[in-house]
N, C-alpha and C positions, 0 to 999 in steps of 0.2 A: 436845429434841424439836422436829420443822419444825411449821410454822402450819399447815398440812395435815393432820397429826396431830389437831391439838390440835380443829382444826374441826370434825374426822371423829366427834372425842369427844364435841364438843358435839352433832353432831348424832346419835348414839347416845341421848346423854342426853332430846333433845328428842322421838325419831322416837319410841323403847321404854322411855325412861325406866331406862334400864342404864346402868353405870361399863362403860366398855369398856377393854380394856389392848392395845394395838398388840404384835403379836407377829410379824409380818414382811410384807413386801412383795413383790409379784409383779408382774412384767410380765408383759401380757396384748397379745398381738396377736390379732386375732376377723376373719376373715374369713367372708363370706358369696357365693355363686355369685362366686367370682375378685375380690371387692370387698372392699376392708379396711374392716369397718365400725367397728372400736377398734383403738385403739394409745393405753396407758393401765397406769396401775398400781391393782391392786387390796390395798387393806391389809386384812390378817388384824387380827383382834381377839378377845380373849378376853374373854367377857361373864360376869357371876356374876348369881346370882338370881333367873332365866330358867327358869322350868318343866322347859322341853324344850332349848332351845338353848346351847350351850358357848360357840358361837364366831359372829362378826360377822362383816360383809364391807361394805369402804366404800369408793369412790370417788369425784373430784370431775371433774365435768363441766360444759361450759358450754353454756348455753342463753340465747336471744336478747342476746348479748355479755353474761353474767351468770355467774359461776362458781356454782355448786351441788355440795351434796354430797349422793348417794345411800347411805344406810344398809341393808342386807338382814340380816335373823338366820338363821342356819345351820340352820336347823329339818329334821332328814332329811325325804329325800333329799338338801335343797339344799345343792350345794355351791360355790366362789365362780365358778365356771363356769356354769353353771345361771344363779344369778343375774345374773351381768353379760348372758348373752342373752337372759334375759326382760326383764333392762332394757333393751337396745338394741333389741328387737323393739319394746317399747314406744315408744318414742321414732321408731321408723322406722312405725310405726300413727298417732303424735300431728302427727307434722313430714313424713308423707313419706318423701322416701329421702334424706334427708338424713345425712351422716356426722356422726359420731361420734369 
């Protein structure tokens, strides 16, 4: 398993307090009006004990030269699409138009 993984899990554990299990990877290209605002992989994760949610969605992204990793639970409707652009909306609200 890569350190990206493992991190993703940690922070699963820390953000919802879930065991999460990596179940595959997607690349995500995300443009916005003709502007790539991602180009990134988002890892699938299977979550147990979760009320409502099955499945995770993690990413690691950097901010102020700082790697971070953003954790989302799959709670319908959301799916890892959804999620990654209400996180980039966000971030482009926090920073500006800054990329991603």
């Amino acid at each position: 398993m890569n350190e990206r993984i493992e991190l993703l899990q940690r922070a699963f554990k820390q953000a919802h307090n879930l065991n999460a299990e990596h179940v595959q990877s997607i690349p995500v290209v995300e443009a916005f009006k003709d502007q790539m605002v991602w180009d990134g992989v988002i890892e699938i994760f299977a979550v147990a004990n979760h009320p409502v949610a099955r499945v995770g969605y993690g990413w690691a992204y950097e901010e102020n030269g700082e790697k971070r990793y953003a954790t989302v639970l799959g709670v319908p409707p959301i799916n890892s699409l959804d999620a990654l652009r209400t996180f980039v909306a966000s971030l482009g609200r926090k920073n500006g138009s800054q990329k991603r």
